[in-house]
N, C-alpha and C positions, 0 to 999 in steps of 0.2 A: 440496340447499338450501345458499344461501351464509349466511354469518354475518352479514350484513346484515339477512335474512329471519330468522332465529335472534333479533335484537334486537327487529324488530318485534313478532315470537309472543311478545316474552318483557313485553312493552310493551302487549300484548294489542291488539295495531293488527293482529292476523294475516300475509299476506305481503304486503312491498313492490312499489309498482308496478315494472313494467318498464319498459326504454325504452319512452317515448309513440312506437303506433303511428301511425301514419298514419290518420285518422279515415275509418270505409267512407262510401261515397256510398251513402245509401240507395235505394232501389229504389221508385221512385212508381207505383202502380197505379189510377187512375183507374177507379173506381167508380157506375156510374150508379145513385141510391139508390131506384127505381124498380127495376130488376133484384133488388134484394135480398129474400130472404123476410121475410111478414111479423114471423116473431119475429127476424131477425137487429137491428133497429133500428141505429143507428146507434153505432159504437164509441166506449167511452168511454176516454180515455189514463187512463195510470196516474199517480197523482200522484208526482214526484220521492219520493225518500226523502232525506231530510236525513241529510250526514253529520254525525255528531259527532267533537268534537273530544277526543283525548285529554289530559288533563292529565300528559303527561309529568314535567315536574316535581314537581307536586303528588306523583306516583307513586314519581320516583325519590329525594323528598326523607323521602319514607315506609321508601324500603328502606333508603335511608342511614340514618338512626335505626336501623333495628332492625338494622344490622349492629356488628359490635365493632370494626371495620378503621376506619379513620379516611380513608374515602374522595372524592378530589374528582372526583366525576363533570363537573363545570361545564368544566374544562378540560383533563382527562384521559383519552385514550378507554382506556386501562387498565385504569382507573380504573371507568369505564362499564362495561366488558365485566365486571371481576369483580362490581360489584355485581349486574349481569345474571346471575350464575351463565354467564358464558361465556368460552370460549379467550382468554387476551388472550397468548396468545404469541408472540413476533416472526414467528412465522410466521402464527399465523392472521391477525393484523393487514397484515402484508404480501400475504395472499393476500386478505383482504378489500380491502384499498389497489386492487389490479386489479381486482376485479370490480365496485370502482367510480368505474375510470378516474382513479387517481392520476398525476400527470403522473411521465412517466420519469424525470425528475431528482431528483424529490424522494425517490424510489424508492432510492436510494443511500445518504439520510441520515436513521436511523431519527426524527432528531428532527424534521424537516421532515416526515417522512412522518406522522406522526404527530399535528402540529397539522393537517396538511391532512386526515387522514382524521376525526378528532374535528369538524372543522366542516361535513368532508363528511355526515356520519353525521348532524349534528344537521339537520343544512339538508334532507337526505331526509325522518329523522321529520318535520320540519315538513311539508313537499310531503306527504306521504300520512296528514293531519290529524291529527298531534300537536301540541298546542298549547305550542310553544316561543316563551320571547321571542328578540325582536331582540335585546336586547346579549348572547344567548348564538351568536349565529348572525353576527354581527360579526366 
């Protein structure tokens, strides 16, 4: 499990998606509803589940308070990871940077690396419905 998936669980958003596969072609079976027995009736779809959104901020603005550190998670992913209770050290952060495709240049300069992975990370929890605003994701 990557530290990416470690922030989600920690987020209570569980694990993050994966690269978007290729969507299956479903498989059509044409049905004469005359062939069917009489208690099969006719299928009924299952209604969507609504996902819900998490209020990350609301969440992380909670942990902030109750920590003694004086931490900015808003533009910090350091920052983030330790109020996550997680690795934020140049190495986990760099190994988190690959696994989610940081570009190889930035990879050299931990301070570039490092706003690019904070808005990577924020821009994910959004995608896999955590309720981030836009001017953190800017």
């Amino acid at each position: 499990m990557g530290l990416f998936s470690s922030i989600m669980e920690k987020l209570g958003m569980g694990s993050a998606k994966a690269a978007p596969a290729p969507e299956p072609v479903p498989e059509v079976i044409f049905v004469d509803p005359a062939e069917l027995p009489p208690s099969a009736g006719a299928p009924v779809p299952e209604a969507p589940k609504a996902i819900s959104a998490v209020d990350v901020v609301g969440l992380l603005e909670q942990k902030a308070a109750a920590n003694p550190q004086k931490l900015n998670w808003k533009t910090s992913i350091v920052d983030l990871l330790k109020l996550l209770d997680l690795d934020s050290s140049f190495g986990a952060r760099k190994e988190m940077a690959k696994e989610l495709g940081c570009p190889e240049k930035l990879m050299d300069d931990s301070a570039q690396m490092n706003v690019w992975l904070h808005k990577e990370v924020l821009r994910r929890i959004a995608e896999n419905g955590g309720n981030v605003p836009a001017s953190l994701l800017d």
